[in-house]
Phi, psi and omega in degrees: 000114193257335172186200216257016171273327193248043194261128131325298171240114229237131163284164202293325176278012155269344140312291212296324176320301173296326186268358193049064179228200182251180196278332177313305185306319177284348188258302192293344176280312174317320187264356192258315194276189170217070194290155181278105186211152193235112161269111183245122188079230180290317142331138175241134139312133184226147160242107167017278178317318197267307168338303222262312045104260172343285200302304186276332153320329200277146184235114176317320184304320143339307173281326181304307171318308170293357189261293203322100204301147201277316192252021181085022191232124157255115182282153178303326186284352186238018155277130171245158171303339172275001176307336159328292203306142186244130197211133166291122159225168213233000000 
């Protein structure tokens, strides 16, 4: 290991880094998600391997579903910006 690129276990702005959002985006996604993390002490810990892991396990199609009004209404806690957008899903 040679620099904090070829770090195993990563602080949150070396996630946010590693996923290319900001530490705002990454805290609030952290907290929202069930991203794979070890908090010790005050710090939250991320591991590289496992991060990269989350981002590929995860399916967009999912999110779409979860935006999608049960009765043809969209609410506020279920508007997302893409709630506009109209997508066939099978």
């Amino acid at each position: 290991m040679t620099g904090s690129t070829d770090r195993e276990i990563l602080t949150i702005e070396q996630a946010a880094d590693l996923l290319g959002v900001s530490v705002k985006t990454f805290n609030k996604v952290l907290h929202k998600e069930s991203i794979p993390a070890r908090k010790i002490g005050r710090e939250w810990k991320f591991s590289r391997s496992a991060l990269i892991a989350w981002v590929g396990s995860g399916r967009s199609d999912q999110f779409y579903r979860e935006a999608e009004p049960k009765n043809g209404t969209i609410t506020a806690e279920k508007s997302r910006r893409t709630s506009g957008w109209r997508l066939e899903l099978d």
